[in-house]
N, C-alpha and C positions, 0 to 999 in steps of 0.2 A: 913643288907647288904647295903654301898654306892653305889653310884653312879658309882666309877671305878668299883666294883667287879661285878655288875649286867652287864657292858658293857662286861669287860674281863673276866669274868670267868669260860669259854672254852678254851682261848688263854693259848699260852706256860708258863706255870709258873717258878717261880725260881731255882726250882730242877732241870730245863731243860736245863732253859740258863747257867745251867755249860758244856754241850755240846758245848759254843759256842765256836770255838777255832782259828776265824781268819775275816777277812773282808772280803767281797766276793769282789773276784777281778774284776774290774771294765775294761772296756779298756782305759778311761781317766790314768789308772795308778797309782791311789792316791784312800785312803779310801772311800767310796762315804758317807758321813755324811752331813745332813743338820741342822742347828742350825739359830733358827729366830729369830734374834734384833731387827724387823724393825715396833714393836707397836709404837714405836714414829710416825709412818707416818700416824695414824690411827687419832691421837690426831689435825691435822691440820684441820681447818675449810674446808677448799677446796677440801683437799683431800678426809675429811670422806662424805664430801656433792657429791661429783663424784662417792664414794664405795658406796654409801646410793643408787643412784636411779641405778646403776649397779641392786646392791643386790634386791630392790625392781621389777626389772624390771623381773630377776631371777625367783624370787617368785611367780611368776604367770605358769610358766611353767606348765604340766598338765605331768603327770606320765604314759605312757601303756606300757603293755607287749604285746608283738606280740610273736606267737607261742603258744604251748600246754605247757611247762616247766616250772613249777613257777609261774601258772597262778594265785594261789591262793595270790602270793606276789602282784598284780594289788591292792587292795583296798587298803591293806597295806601301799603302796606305794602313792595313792593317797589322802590318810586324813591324817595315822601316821606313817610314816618308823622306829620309836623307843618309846617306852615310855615316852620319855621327849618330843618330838616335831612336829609338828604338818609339813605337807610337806611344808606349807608355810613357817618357820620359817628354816628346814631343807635346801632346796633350798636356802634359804637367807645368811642363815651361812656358806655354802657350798662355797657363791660366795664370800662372806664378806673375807672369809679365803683366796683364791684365789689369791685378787684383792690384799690384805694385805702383804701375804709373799712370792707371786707368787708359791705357791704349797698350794695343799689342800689334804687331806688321807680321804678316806671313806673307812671303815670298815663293816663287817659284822657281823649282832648281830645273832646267832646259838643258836640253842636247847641243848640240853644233848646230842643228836644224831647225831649234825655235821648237822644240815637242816640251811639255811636262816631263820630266823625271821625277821629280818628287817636291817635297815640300820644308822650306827652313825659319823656323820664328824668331824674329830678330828683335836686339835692346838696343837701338842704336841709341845716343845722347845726344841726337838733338835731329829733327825731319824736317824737309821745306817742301812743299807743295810749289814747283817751277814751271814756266811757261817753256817749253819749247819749240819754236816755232806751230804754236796754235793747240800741242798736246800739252796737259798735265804731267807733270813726271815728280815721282817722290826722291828727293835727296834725301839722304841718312846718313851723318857723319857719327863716326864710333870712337869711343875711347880714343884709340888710338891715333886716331887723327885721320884715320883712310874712310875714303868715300864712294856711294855707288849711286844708281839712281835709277831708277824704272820708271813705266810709266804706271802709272797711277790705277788702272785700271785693270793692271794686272796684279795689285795688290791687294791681299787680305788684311782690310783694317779693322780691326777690334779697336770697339772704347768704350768708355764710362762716364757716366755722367758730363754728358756732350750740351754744351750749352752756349758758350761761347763761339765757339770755333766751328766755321764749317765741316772740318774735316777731321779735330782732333778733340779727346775730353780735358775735361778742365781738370786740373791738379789738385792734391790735397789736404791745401789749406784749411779746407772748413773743421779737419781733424785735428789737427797743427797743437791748438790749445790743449785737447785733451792727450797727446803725445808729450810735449813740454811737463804737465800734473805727471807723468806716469815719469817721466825720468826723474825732476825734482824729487818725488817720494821716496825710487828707489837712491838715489843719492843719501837724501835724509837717514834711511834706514841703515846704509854704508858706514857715514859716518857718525850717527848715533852708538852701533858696534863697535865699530873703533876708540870713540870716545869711553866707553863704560868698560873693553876690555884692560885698560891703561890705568884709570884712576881709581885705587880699589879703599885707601886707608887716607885719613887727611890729620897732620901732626903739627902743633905750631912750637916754635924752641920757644925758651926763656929768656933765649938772652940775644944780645944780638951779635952776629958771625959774621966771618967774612964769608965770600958767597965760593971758596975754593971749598971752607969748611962746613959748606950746608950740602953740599956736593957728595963729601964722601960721609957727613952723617947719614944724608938718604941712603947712600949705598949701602953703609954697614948696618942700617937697622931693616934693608930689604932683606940682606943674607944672614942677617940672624932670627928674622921673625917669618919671611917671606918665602923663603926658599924650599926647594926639597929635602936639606939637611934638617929640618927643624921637624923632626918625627915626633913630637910629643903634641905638636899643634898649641902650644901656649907659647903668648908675647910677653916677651921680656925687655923694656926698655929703661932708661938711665934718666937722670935726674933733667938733663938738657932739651927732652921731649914734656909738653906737658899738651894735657885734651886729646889724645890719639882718642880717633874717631873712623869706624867702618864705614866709608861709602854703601848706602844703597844704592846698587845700580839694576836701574828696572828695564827691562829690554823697550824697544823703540818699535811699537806696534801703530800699523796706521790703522786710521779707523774705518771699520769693516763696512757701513753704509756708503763711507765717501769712496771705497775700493769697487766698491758692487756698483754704484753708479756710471764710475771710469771703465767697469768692462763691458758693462750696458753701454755705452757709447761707443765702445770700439766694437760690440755684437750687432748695436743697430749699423752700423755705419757700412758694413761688412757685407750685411744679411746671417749672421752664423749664430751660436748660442753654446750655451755651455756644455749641455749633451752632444752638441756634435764635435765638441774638440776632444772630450773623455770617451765617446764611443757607449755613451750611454742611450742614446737614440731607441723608439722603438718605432713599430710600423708608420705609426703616424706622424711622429716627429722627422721618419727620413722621407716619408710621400710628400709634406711640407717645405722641407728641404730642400728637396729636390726639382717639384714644381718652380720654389719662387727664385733656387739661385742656382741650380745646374742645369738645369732645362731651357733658362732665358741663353747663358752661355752656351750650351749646343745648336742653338736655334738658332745664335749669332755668329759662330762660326763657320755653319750648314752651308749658311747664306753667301756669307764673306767668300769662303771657300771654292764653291759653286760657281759663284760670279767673275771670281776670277780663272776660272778653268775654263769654263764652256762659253761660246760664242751667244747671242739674244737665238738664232735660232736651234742649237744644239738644247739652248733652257727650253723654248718653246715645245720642242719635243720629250720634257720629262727628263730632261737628263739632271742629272744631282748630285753631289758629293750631303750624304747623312753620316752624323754623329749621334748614334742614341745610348743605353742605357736600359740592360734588364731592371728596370723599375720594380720587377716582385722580389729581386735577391734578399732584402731582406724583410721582406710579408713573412708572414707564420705559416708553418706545413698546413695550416688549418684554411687560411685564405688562399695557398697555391692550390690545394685538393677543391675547393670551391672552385674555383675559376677555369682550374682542368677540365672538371666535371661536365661544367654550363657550357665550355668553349668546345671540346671535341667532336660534341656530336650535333654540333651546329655548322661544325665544318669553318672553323673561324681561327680552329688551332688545330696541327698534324701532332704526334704522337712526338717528334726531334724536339720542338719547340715546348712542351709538357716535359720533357728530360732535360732541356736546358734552365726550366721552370727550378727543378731542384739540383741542378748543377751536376745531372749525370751522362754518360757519353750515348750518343746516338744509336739506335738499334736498326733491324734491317727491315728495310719498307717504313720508316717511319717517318718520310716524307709525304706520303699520301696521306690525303682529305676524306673525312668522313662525314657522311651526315645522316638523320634520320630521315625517314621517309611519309614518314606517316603524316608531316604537316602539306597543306595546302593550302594557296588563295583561296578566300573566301566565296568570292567573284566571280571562280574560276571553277567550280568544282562541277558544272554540267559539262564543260569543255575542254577539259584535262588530255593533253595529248599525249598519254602513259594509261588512258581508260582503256582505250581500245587493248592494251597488252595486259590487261587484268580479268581476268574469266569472271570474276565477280561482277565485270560490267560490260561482259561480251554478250548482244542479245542471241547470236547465232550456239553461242556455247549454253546459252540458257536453256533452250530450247532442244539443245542435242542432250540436254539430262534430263527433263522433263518427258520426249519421245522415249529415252530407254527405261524412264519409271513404269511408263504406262506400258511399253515392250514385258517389263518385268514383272507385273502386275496380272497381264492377259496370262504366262506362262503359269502363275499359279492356279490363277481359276484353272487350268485348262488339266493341268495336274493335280487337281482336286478332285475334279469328274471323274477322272480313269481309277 
């Protein structure tokens, strides 16, 4: 059994999709089909170097379920969502696909029985949103030419800049231009190189030759002036050369304003910047980061995720597939010990959660809450139902020390007299 047949085979098969018998009508009006050209954008150095620490940044994400439903999909989810991949690698590819054709499909891998086992992010080249008798069902036809099809609602669909299409993002033409500038350049720069490597001296004869004999004057005044025989470094040539002339050849540099521009347009286009592709980042550059372009992505896969897992009433009960992100990993020891500090004894963080703060392993009992005691409603403080267990505001306890002062009291008079 391949690779497709072990993904798809629970999905609708071919006997099926002869029910299929029209496009599911759309309210844009027009077929809803998506078909992706756009691996050439993957191949540009800047581009894949901006998809790279995206997808990398992705991959750190951490997997939980909240609720009772599907609890047993948590581990799943957090080492291997499929067979072939690991979450890190899953996450990666997920974002990889994303950032690439501005849509991503996540699918669900099922039993014999119709359960979840796990989870598989697909490129197909080209999706049809089809009617089947009254359901939506997603066709995905792949490279290869093999086909599968689900229904639609059990699909995790990621997109980008969704505009058009009810179901699917728009492609990325609006980059197009500034992709074309980046190849032209780097072409330019190619063959500039090549041109100044070749033409180094420029010689005109005297007289005129046949062109068999301009042939092997070039040659012989290459290997008697040009070569690595010629140890002294002095040109010697013959009365048939006249005006021997050094080429200057000046290296072929583009211009540094028109280049800063072109990667400001692939940084805006992106959301990314130049410290996040060097790793030069500091606390505020990756809290920005992360708020405006990995947090919208986790938020949208949370969702996408979710939706397709759990039934309207399993959601209504809390249940959820979460992807987050220790957000403090790289804050400064100085802002972790702040936040420790404030959060612990507020009971808002346990002691595990403080050690994963600085990336150390868990200790024992450090799953319990703590807090301090001493705060109180303001509101509240004549009828505090922890007064009564406080001798400080026990009237019967008051009383029982006050009776043995003046017990202790009569004792001395009385022992003063004798």
């Amino acid at each position: 059994m391949g690779l497709f047949d072990k993904i798809f085979a629970n999905q609708i098969n071919k006997k099926a999709e002869a029910e299929v018998h029209k496009f599911f009508q759309a309210f844009t009006a027009y077929s809803p089909i998506y078909t992706t050209f756009e691996g050439g954008l993957y191949e540009m150095e800047l581009v894949r170097s901006v998809i790279h620490a995206f997808a990398e940044a992705c991959s750190k994400l951490k997997p939980k379920i909240k609720g009772t439903a599907y609890k047993s999909l948590e581990k799943t989810l957090q080492f291997k969502p499929n067979p072939f991949m690991t979450t890190s690698r899953f996450l990666y590819r997920a974002a990889t696909i994303l950032e690439v054709n501005n849509n991503a499909f996540i699918i669900p891998i099922e039993d014999e029985y119709g359960a979840i086992t796990g989870y598989y992010p697909l490129l197909p080249t080209n999706c049809e949103v089809l009617d089947v008798r009254g359901t939506a069902y997603l066709r995905y036809t792949f490279a290869s030419g093999q086909r599968a099809a689900i229904e639609l609602e059990k699909v995790g669909v990621l997109t980008k800049f969704q505009y058009n299409d009810d179901f699917f993002g728009s492609d990325n033409s609006a980059i197009r231009t500034t992709m074309q500038v980046i190849h032209a350049q780097n072409q330019g720069i190619i063959n500039g190189l090549k041109n100044s490597a070749v033409i180094r001296f420029l010689a005109k004869i005297t007289r005129a030759v046949k062109d068999e004999d301009m042939t092997k004057a070039r040659q012989k005044f290459t290997e008697d002036n040009l070569s690595a025989e010629n140890h002294g470094g002095v040109m010697v040539y013959d009365g048939k050369f006249d005006d021997v002339k050094a080429i200057d050849n000046k290296p072929l540099n583009v211009n540094p304003a028109q280049m800063k521009e072109i990667k400001e347009n692939v940084f805006n286009y992106f959301g990314s910047n130049e410290n996040i592709l060097q790793n030069k980042f500091d606390e505020e550059g990756w809290n920005a980061y992360y708020q405006g372009k990995i947090e919208p992505f986790s938020l949208q896969l949370s969702l996408a995720m979710s939706a397709m897992t759990y039934t309207n009433r399993e959601l209504a009960y809390d249940n959820m597939i979460v992807f987050a992100m220790n957000n403090l990993q790289y804050a400064s020891n100085q802002t972790r010990l702040n936040i420790a500090t404030s959060m612990f004894d507020r009971g808002l963080m346990n002691r595990d959660m403080i050690m994963d703060m600085f990336n150390e392993p868990h200790v024992e009992g450090g799953h319990i809450f703590y807090i301090r005691k001493e705060y109180s409603q303001i509101d509240k403080l004549h009828d505090d139902p922890d007064k009564s267990k406080d001798p400080v505001h026990d009237d019967e306890f008051l009383e029982d020390v006050a009776r043995a002062y003046r017990m202790f009291r009569k004792r001395r008079k009385i022992n003063a007299k004798t």
